[in-house]
N, CA, C and O atoms as a GROMACS GRO file, in nm:
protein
  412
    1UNK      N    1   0.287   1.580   0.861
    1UNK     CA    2   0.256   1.682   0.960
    1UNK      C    3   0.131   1.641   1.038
    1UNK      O    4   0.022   1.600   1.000
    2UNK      N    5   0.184   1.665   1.165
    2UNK     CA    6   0.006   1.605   1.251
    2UNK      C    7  -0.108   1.738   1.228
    2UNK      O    8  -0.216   1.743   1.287
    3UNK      N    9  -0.069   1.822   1.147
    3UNK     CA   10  -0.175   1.926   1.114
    3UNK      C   11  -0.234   1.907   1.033
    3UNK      O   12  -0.322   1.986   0.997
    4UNK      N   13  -0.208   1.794   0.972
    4UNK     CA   14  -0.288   1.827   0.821
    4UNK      C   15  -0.335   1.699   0.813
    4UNK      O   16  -0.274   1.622   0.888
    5UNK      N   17  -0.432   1.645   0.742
    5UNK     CA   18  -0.549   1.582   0.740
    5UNK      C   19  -0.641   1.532   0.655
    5UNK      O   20  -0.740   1.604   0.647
    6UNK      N   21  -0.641   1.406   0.570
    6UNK     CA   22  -0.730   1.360   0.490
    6UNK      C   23  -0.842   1.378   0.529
    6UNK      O   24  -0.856   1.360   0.650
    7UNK      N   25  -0.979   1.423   0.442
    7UNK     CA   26  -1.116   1.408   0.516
    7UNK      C   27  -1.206   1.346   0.377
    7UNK      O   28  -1.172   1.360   0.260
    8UNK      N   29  -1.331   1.274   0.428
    8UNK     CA   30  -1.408   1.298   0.340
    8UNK      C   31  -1.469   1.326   0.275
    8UNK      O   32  -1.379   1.310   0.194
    9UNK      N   33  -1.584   1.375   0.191
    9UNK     CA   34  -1.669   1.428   0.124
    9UNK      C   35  -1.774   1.383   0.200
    9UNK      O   36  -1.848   1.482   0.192
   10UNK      N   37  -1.842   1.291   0.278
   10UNK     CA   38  -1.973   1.294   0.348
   10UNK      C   39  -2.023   1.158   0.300
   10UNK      O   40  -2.115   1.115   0.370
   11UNK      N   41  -1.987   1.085   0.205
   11UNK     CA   42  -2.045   0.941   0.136
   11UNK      C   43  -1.978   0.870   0.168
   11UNK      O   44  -1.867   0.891   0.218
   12UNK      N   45  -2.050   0.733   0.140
   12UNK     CA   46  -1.945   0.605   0.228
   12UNK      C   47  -1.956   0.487   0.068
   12UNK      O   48  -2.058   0.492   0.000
   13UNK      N   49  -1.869   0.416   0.040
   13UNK     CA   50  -1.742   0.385   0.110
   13UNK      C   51  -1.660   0.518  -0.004
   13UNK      O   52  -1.665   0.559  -0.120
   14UNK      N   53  -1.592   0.542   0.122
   14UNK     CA   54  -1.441   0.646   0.079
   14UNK      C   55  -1.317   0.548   0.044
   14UNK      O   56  -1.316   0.426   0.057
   15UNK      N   57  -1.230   0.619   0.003
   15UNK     CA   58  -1.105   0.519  -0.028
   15UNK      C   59  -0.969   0.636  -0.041
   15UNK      O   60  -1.008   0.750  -0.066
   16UNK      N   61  -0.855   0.625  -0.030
   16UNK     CA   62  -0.728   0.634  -0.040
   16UNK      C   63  -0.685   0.497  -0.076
   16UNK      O   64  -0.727   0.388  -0.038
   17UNK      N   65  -0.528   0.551  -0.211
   17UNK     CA   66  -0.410   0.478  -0.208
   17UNK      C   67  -0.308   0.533  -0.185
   17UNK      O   68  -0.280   0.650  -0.212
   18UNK      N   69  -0.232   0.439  -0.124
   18UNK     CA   70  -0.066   0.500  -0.062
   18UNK      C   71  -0.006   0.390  -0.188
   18UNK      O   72  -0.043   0.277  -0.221
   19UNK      N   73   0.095   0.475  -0.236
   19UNK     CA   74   0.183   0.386  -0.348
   19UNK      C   75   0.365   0.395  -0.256
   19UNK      O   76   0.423   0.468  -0.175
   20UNK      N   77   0.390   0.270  -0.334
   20UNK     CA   78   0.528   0.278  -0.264
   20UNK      C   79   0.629   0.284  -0.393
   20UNK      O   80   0.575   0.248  -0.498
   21UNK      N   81   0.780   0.326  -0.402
   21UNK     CA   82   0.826   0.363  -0.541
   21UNK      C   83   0.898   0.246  -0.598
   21UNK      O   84   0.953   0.244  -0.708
   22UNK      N   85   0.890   0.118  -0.481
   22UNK     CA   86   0.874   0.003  -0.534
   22UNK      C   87   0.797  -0.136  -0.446
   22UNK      O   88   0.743  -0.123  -0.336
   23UNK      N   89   0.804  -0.249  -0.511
   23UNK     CA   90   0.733  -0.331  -0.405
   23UNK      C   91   0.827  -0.336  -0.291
   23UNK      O   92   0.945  -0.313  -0.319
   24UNK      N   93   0.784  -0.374  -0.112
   24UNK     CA   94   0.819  -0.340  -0.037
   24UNK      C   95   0.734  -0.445   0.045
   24UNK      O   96   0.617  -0.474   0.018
   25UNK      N   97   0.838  -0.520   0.188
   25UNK     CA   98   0.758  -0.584   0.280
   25UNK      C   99   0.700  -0.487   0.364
   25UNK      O  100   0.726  -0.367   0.369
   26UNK      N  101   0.613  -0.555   0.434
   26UNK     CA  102   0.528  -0.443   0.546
   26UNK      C  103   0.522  -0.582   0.636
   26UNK      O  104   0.512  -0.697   0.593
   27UNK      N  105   0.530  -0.539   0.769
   27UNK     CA  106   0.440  -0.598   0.901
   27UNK      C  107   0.365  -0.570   0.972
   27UNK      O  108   0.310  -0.645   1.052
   28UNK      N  109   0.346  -0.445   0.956
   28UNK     CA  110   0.237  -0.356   1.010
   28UNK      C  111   0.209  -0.246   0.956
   28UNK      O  112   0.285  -0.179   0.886
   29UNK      N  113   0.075  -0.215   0.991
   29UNK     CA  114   0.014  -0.056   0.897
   29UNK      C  115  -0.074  -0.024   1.058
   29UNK      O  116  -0.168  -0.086   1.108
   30UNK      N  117  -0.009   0.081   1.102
   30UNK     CA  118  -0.067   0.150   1.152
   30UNK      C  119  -0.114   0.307   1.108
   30UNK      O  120  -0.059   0.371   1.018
   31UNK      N  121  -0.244   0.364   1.204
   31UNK     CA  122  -0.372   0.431   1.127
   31UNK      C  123  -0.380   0.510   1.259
   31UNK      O  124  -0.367   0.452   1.366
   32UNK      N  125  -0.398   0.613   1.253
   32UNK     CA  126  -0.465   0.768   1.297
   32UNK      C  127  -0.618   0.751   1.260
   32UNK      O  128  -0.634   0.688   1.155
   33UNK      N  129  -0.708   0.783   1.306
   33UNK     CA  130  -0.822   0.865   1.196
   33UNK      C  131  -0.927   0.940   1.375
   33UNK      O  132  -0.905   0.958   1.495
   34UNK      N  133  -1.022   0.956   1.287
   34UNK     CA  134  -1.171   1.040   1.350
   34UNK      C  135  -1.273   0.975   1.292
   34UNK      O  136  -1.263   0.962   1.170
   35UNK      N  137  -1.364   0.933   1.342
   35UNK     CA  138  -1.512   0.882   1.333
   35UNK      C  139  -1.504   0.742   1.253
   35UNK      O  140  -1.596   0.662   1.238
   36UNK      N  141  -1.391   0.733   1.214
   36UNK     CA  142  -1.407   0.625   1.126
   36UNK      C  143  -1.501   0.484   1.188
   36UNK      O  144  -1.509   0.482   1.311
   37UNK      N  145  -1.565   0.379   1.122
   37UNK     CA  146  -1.648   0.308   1.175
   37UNK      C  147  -1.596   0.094   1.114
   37UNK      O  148  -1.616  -0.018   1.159
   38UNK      N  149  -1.542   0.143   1.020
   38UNK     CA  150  -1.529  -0.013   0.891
   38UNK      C  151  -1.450   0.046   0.863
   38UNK      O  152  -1.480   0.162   0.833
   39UNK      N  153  -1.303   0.005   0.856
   39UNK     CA  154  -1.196   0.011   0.748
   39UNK      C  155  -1.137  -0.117   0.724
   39UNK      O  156  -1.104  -0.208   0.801
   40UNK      N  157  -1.128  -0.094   0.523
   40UNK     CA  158  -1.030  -0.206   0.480
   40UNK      C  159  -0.932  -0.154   0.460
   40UNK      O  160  -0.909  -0.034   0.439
   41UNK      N  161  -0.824  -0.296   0.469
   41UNK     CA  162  -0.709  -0.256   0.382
   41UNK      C  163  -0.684  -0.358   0.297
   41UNK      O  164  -0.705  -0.479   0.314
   42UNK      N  165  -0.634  -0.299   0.201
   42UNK     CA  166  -0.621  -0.369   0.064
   42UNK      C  167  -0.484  -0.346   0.027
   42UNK      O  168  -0.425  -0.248   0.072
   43UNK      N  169  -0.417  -0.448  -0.069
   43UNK     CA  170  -0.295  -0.458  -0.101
   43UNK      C  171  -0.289  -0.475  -0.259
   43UNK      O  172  -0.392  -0.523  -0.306
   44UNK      N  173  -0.218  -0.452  -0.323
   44UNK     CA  174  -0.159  -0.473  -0.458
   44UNK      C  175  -0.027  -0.452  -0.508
   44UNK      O  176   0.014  -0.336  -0.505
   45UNK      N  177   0.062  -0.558  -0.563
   45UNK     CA  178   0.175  -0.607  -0.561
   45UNK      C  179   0.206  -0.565  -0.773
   45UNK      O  180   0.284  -0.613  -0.856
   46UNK      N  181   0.155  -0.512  -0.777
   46UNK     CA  182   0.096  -0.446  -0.933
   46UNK      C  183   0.196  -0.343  -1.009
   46UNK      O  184   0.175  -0.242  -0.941
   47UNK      N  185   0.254  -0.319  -1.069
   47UNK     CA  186   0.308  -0.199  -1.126
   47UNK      C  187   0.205  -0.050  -1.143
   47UNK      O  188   0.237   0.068  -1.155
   48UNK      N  189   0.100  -0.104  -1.139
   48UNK     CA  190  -0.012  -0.006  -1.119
   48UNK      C  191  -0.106  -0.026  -1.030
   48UNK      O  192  -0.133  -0.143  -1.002
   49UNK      N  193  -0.166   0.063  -0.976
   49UNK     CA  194  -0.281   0.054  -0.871
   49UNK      C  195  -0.407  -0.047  -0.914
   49UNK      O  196  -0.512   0.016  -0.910
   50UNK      N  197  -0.425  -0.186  -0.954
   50UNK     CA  198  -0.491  -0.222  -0.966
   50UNK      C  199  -0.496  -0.386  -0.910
   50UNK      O  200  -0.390  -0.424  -0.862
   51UNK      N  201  -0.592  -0.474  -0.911
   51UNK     CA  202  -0.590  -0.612  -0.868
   51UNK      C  203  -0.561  -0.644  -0.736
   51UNK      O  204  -0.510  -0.750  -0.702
   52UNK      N  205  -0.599  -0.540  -0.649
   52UNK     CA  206  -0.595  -0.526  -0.508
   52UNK      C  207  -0.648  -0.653  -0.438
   52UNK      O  208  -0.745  -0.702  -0.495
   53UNK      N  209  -0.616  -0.703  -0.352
   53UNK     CA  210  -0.653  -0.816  -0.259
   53UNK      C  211  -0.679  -0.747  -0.094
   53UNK      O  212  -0.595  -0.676  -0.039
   54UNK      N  213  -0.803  -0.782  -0.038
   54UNK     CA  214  -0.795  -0.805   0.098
   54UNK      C  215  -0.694  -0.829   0.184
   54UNK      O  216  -0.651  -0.944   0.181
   55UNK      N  217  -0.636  -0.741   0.272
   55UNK     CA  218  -0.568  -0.787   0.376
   55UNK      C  219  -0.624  -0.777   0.543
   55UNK      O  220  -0.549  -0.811   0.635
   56UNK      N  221  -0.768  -0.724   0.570
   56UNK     CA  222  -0.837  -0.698   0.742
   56UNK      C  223  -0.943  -0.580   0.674
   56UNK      O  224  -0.916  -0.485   0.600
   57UNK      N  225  -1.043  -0.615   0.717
   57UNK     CA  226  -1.119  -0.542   0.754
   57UNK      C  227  -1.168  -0.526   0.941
   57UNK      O  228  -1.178  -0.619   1.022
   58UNK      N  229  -1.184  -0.424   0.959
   58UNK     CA  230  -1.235  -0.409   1.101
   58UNK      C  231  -1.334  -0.316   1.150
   58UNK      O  232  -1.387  -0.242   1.067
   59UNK      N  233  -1.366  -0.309   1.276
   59UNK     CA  234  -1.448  -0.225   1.252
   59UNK      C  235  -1.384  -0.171   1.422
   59UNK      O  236  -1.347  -0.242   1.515
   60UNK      N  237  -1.390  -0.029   1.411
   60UNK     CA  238  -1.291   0.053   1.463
   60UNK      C  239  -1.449   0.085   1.623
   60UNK      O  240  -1.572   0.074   1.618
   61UNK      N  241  -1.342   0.130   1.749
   61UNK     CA  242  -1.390   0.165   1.816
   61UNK      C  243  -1.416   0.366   1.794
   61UNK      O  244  -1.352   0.456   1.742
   62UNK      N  245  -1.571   0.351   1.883
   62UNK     CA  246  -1.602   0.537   1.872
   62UNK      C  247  -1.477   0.542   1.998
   62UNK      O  248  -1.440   0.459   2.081
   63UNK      N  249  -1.435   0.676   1.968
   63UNK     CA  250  -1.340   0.791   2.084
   63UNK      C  251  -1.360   0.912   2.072
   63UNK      O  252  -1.297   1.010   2.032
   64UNK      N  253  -1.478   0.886   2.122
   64UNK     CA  254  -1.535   1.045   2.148
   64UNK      C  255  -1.450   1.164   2.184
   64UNK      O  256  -1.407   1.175   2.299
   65UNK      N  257  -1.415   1.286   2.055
   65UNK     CA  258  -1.327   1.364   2.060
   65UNK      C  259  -1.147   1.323   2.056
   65UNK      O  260  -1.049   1.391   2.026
   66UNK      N  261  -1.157   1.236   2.084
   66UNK     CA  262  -1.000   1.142   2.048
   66UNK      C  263  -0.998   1.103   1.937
   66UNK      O  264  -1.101   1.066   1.880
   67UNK      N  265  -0.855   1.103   1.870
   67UNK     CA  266  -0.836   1.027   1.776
   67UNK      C  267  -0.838   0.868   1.782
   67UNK      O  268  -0.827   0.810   1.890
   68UNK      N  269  -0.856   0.787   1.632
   68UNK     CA  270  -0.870   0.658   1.695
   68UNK      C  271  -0.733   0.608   1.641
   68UNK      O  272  -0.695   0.627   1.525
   69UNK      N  273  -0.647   0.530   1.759
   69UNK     CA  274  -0.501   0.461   1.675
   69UNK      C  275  -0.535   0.303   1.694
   69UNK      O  276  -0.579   0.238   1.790
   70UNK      N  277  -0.499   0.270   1.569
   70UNK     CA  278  -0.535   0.129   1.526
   70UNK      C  279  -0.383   0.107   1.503
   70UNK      O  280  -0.302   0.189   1.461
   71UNK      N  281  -0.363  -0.017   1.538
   71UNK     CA  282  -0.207  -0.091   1.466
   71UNK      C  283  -0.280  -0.225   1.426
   71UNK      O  284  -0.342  -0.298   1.504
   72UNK      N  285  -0.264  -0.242   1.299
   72UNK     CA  286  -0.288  -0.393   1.248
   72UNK      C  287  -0.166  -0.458   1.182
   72UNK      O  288  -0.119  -0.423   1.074
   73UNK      N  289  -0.110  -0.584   1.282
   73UNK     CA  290  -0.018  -0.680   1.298
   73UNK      C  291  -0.032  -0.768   1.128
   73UNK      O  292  -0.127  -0.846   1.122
   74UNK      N  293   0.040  -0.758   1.024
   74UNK     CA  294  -0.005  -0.836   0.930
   74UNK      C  295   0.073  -0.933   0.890
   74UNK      O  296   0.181  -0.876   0.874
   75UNK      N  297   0.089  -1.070   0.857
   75UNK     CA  298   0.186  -1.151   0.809
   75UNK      C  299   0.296  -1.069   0.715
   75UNK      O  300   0.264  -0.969   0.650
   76UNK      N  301   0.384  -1.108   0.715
   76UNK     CA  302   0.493  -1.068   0.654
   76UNK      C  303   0.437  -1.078   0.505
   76UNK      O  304   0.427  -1.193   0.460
   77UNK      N  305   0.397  -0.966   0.418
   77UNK     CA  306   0.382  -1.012   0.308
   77UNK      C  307   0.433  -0.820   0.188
   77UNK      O  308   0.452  -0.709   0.236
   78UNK      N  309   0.436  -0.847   0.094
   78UNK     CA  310   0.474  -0.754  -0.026
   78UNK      C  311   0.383  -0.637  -0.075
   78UNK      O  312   0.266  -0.673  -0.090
   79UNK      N  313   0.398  -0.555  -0.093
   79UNK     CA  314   0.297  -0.432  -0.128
   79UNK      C  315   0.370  -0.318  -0.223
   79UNK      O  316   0.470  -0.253  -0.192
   80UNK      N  317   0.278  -0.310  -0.375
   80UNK     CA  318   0.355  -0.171  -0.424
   80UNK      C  319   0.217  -0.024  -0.376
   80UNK      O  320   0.227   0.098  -0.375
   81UNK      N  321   0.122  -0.101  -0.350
   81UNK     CA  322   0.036   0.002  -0.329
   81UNK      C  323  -0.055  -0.045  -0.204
   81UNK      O  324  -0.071  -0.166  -0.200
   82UNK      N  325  -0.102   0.012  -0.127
   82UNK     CA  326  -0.227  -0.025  -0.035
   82UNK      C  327  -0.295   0.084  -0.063
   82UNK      O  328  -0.261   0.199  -0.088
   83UNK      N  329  -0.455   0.000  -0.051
   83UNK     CA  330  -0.585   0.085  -0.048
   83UNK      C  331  -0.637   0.054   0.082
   83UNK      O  332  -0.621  -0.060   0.127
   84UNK      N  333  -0.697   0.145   0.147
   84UNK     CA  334  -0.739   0.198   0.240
   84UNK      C  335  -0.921   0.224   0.208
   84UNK      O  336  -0.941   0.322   0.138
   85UNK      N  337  -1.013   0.168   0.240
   85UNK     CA  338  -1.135   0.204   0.240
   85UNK      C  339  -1.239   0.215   0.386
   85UNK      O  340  -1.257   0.145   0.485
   86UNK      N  341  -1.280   0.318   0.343
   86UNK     CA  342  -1.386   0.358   0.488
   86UNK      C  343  -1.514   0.367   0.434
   86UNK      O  344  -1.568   0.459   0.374
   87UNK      N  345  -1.572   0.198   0.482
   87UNK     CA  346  -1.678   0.168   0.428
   87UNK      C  347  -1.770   0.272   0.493
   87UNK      O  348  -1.859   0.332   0.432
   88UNK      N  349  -1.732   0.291   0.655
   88UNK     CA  350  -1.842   0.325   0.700
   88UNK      C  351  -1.811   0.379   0.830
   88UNK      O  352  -1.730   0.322   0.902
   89UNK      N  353  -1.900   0.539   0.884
   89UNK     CA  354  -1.904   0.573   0.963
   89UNK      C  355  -1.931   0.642   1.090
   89UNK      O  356  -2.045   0.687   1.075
   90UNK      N  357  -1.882   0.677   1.222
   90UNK     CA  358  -2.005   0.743   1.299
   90UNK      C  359  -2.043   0.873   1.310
   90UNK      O  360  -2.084   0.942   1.404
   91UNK      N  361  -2.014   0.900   1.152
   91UNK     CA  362  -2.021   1.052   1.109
   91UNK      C  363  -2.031   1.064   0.974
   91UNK      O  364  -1.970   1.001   0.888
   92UNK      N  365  -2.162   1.204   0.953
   92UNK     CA  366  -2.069   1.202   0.791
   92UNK      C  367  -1.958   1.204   0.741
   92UNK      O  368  -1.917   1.148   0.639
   93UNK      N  369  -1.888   1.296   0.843
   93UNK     CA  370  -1.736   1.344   0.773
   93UNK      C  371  -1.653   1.259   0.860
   93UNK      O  372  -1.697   1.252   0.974
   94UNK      N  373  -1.547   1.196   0.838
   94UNK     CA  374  -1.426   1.124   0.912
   94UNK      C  375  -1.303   1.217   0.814
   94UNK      O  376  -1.306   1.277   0.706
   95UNK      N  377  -1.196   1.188   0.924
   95UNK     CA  378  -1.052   1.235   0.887
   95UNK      C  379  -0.986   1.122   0.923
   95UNK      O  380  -1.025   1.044   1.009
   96UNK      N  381  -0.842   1.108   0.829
   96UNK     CA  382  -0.752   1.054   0.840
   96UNK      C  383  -0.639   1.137   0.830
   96UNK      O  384  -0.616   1.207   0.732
   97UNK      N  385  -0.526   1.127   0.992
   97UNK     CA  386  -0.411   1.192   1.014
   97UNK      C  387  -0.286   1.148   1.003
   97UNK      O  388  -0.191   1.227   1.004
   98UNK      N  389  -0.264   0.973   0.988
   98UNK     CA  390  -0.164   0.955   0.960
   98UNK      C  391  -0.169   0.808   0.957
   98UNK      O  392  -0.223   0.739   1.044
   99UNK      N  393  -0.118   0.771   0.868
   99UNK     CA  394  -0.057   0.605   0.800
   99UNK      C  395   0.081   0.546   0.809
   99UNK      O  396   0.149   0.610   0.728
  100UNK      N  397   0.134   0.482   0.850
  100UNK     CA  398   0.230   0.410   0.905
  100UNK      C  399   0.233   0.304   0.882
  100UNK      O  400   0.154   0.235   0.946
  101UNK      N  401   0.340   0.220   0.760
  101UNK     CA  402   0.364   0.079   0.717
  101UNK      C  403   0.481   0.081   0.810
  101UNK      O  404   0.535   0.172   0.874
  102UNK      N  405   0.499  -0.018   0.800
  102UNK     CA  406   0.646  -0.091   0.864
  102UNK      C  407   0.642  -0.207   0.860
  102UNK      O  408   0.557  -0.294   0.882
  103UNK      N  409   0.802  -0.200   0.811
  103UNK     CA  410   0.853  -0.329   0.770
  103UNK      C  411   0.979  -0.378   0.747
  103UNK      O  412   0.994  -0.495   0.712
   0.00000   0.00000   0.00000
């Protein structure tokens, strides 16, 4: 729902995982958010959420009162879980509205 809305608690780095109900290719993860400033994404190919690897970090443009949409283009590669971290941002509080793998 575009109404509803991950937010933070006010501390940095924040994190979300998206689990998938099995491993799965992705080519892209596109991202919604607000204030966000540094986001990673992280991957793990794991039966459990753990042993995550780097896949981009970036560091996101301000849009003052706009949401910010990011699409990050990624090699064709496998995922049972991605982590999502927001090292850092141009606010205490950031939101996240919506996440989008594809593949």
């Amino acid at each position: 729902s575009s109404e509803t809305f991950w937010t933070t608690t006010g501390m940095f780095p924040q994190e979300f995982i998206i689990g998938f109900p099995k491993c799965v290719k992705i080519s892209k993860v596109a991202i919604q958010s607000y204030l966000v400033r540094t986001l990673r994404i992280e991957r793990s190919t794991s039966e459990d959420p753990v042993g995550f690897e780097e896949c981009i970090e970036k560091d996101l443009e301000h849009t003052e009162g706009q949401l910010q949409k990011e699409e990050f283009p990624l090699p064709e590669f496998q995922a049972t879980y991605l982590r999502f971290i927001i090292k850092s941002a141009f606010d205490h509080f950031v939101s996240v509205h919506r996440v989008i793998a594809e593949g």
